[in-house]
N, C-alpha and C positions, 0 to 999 in steps of 0.2 A: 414119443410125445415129449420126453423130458429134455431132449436132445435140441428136438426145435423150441421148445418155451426159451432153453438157456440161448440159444440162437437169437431167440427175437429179443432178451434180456439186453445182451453184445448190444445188436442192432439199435437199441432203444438207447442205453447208453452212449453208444458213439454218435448220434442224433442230438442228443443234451450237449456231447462236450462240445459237439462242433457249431451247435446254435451259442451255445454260452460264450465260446471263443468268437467266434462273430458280434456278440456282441459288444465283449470285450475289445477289439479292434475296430469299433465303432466312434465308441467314446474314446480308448484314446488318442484316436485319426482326429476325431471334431474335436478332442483339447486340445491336442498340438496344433492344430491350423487355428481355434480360439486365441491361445500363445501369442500362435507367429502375426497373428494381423492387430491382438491388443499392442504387443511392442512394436510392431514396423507396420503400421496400416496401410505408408504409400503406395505400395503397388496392389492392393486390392481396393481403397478404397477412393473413390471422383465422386469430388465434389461438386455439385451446382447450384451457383448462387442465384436467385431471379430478383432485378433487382427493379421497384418501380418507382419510374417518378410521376410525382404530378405537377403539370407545368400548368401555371397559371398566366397567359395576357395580360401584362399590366403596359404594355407600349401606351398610352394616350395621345399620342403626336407629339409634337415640337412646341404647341400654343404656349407654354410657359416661355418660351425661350424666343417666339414671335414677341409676345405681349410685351419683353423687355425691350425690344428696340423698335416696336412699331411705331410709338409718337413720334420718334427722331426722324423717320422717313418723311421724304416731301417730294410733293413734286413740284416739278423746275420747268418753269413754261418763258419762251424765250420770244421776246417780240420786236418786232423791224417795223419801226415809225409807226408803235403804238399798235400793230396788226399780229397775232401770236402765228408768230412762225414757226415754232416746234416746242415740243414737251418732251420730255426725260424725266427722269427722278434724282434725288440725290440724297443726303444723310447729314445729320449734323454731329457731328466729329470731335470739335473744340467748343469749348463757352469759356470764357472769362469773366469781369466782375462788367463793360462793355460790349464786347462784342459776340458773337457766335456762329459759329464756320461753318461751314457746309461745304463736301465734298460732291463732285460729279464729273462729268467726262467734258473735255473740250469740246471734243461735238454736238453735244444737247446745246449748247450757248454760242458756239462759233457765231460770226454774222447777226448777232443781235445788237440791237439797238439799246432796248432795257430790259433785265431777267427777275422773276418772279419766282415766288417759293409759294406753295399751297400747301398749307398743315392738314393733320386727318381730321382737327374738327373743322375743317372749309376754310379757313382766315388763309387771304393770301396776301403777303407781303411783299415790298420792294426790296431789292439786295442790292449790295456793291460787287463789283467783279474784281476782287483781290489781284486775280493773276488768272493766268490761263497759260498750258502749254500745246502747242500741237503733237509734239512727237512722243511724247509720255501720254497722252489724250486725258490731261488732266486739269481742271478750272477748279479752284476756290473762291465759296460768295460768302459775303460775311451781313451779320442783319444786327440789331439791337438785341442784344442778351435778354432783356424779359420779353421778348416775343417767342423764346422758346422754352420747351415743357420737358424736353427729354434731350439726353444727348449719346449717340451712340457707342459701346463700351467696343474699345477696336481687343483683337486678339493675333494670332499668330498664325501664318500661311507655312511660314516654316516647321512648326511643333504638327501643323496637321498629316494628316495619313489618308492614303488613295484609299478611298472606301466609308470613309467617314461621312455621317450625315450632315449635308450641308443646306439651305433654303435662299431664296430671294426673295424679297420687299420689293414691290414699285409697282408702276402705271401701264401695264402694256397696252397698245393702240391707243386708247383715248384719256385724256387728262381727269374725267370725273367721274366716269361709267364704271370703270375697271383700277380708280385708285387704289393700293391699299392690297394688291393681289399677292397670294404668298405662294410658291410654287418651291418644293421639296425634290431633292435627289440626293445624290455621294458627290463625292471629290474623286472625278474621273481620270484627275492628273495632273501630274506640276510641271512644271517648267518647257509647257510647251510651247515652240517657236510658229508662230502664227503670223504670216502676210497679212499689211493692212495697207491700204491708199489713204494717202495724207492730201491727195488732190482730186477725192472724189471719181477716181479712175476705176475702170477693172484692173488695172494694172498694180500690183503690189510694190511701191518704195520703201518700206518701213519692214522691219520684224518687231514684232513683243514678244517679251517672256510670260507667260503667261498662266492661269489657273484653268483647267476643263472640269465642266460640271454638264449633268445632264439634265440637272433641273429647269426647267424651260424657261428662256430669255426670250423675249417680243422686242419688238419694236417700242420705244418707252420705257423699257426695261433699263437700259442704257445710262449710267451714273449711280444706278442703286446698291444695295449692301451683299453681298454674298458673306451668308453669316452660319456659323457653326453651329451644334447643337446646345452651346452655352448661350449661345446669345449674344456673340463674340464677332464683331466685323473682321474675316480674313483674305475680302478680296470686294473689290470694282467692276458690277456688271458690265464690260464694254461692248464684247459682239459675239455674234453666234456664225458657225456656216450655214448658210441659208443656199443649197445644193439639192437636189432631185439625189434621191435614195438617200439624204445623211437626214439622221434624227436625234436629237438629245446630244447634240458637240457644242455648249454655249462657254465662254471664256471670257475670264475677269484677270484686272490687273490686281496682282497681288499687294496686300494694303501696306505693306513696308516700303515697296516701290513706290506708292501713291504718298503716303505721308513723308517720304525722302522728298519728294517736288513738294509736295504742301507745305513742308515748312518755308522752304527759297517767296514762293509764291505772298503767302503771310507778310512775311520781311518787303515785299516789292524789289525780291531779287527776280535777275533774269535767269533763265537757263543756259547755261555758256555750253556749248559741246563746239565739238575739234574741229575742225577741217581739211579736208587734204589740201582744198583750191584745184580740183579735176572738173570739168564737165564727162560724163561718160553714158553709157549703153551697156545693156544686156547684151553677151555676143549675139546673141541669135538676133538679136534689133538691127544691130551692126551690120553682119550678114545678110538683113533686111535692104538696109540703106546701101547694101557696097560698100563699105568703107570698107571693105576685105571678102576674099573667098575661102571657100572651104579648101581648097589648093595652094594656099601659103599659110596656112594658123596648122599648127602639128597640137593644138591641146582643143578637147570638147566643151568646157565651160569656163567660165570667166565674166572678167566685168572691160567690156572696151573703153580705151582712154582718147576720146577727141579734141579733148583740150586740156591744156594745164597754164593754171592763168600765174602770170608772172612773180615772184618773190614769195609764193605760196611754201610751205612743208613739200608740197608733192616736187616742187620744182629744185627746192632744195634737196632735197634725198635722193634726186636723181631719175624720177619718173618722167617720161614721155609720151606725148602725144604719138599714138599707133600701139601702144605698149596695151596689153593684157594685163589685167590684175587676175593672177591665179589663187593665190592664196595671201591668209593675213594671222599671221602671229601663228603658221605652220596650220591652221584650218583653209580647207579648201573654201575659193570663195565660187559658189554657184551662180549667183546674179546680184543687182545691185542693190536690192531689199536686204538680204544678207548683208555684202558689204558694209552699207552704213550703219548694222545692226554691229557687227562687230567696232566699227570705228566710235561708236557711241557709246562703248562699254570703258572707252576709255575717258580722260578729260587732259583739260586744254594744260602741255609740259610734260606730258609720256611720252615715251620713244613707243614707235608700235616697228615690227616688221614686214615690210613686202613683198611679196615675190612675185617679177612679172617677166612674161614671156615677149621676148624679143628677139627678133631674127632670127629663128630659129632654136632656140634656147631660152632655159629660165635660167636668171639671176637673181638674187635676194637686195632690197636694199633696206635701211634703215632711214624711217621718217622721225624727224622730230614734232610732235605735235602741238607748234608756239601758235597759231592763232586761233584765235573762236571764228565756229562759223557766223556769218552774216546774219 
């Protein structure tokens, strides 16, 4: 009996030390891992941040920035022997200590007789037709300085950005119903080159450089302000496409371009642009008419030359009637909308470059460009 009690004594013993040392290696496992993650926590310890905002709506619209240039808006009603032949809108731009100017497009006033300005509170007044150009599509009308209340604050086409909010002012379809209509979008794009007929064709003779917005343009819309979110004029509603499947592509003359003619117009200066002195065709018109087959032309676009009238730049630099305009100042010239869009960049005493395709071959010449056209 003594033999086993001292047995279970052992036993009981080596149970304590091995619990005791268990324990002991407990705590000093959980100090030194305590240690290692108070001095270097990174690799045990991830942080996550939650982080909330709260956003509040304060957009209100644009009306502050309407309200600034809404009085300046007018619309421009254009009458042939006393009967109103069309309406537009347009803006008034300048005032002095006599006069006050008003911007809008050629075409609202073309072919009138006497043109008319309708302020927003109803007063319509008679104007003078300072100047007018076709191929800019730009008119200035000037009225007596205290018949107007506001005058529009111009801003910059060039400082703006694709994406920015931009609005229109004006009349669309009818001159009294729908005065006054303010239609919102962005600045879908700068410097786009846009076909316009300057003779009421389908046929496109003219290119403009141009502003795209998708803010909706109508019919009457035509002359009015394409203005910023400052309240800032940066462009000349002039046209929109008006096409099966195209929606929200409406395009303004940019207002640096527009005030470049409006000051000449002001003065009762003219618009001098260049000339070559060509009569010509689209190839493909050409190829219409015969004046050549697809069996003697070795190039696919171009502008056909059918005449070249006497002592002209063209006839001096060496162009010919039969001759191709392929390209001008190293740009390929596609048709003759192009062409005079390029020749128009220039003014009357610059050399431009041609290059035209002739029997078989291109050759380059140099034009000087000494007369204004007619």
């Amino acid at each position: 009996m003594e033999v086993k009690n001292e047995k279970r004594e052992k036993k009981g013993l080596t149970a304590a030390k091995l619990f005791l040392v268990g324990v002991i290696m407990f705590f000093v496992g959980a100090g030194t891992l305590y240690a290692i993650m108070y001095f270097n926590p990174a690799p045990f310890v991830k942080t996550i941040t939650e982080e909330t905002r709260n956003v509040t709506v304060t957009d209100t619209g644009i009306a502050d920035a309407v309200e600034k240039i809404y009085d300046a808006v007018v619309v421009v009603k254009t009458y042939y022997n006393n009967q109103l032949y069309a309406t537009g809108t347009g803006f008034v731009y300048k005032k002095d200590d006599n006069l006050a100017y008003i911007l809008t497009n050629n075409h609202v006033i073309e072919d009138g007789t006497s043109i008319t300005v309708e302020f927003t509170d109803g007063r319509e007044i008679d104007t003078t037709v300072e100047g007018s150009d076709t191929y800019s599509d730009i008119a200035v009308l000037s009225l007596d300085a205290n018949e107007v209340t506001a005058v529009a604050e111009m801003g910059s086409s060039e400082d703006a950005r694709v994406g920015d909010t931009v609005f229109t002012v004006g009349a669309p379809i009818d001159s009294s119903t729908y005065s006054g209509t303010v239609t919102r979008g962005i600045l879908s794009g700068k410097n786009r080159l846009v076909g316009v007929s300057t003779q009421n064709s389908y046929t496109s003779d003219m290119m403009m450089s141009v502003l795209q917005t998708d803010a909706a343009i109508n019919s009457g819309n035509s002359g009015g302000p394409l203005v910023n979110a400052n309240g800032e004029v940066i462009g000349i509603t002039s046209l929109k496409l008006a096409t099966e499947g195209v929606e929200g592509m409406g395009f303004a003359i940019p207002i640096e371009t527009a005030l470049s003619y409006a000051e000449k117009l002001e003065n009762g200066e003219s618009i001098e642009r260049p000339s070559l002195g060509i009569e010509m065709l689209n190839l493909v018109d050409a190829l219409r008419a015969n004046y050549l087959t697809l069996n003697n032309i070795g190039v696919t676009s171009g502008v056909y030359v059918t005449k070249v009238t006497s002592e002209s730049p063209a006839e001096a630099g060496g162009i010919e009637a039969g001759d191709i305009i392929t390209a001008v100042d190293g740009k390929e010239v596609s048709d003759l909308a192009y062409l005079r869009y390029l020749l128009y960049n220039h003014s009357v005493g610059d050399t431009m470059e041609v290059t035209v395709y002739r029997d078989g071959s291109s050759r380059d010449l140099t034009i000087h460009l000494t007369q204004k056209a007619s």
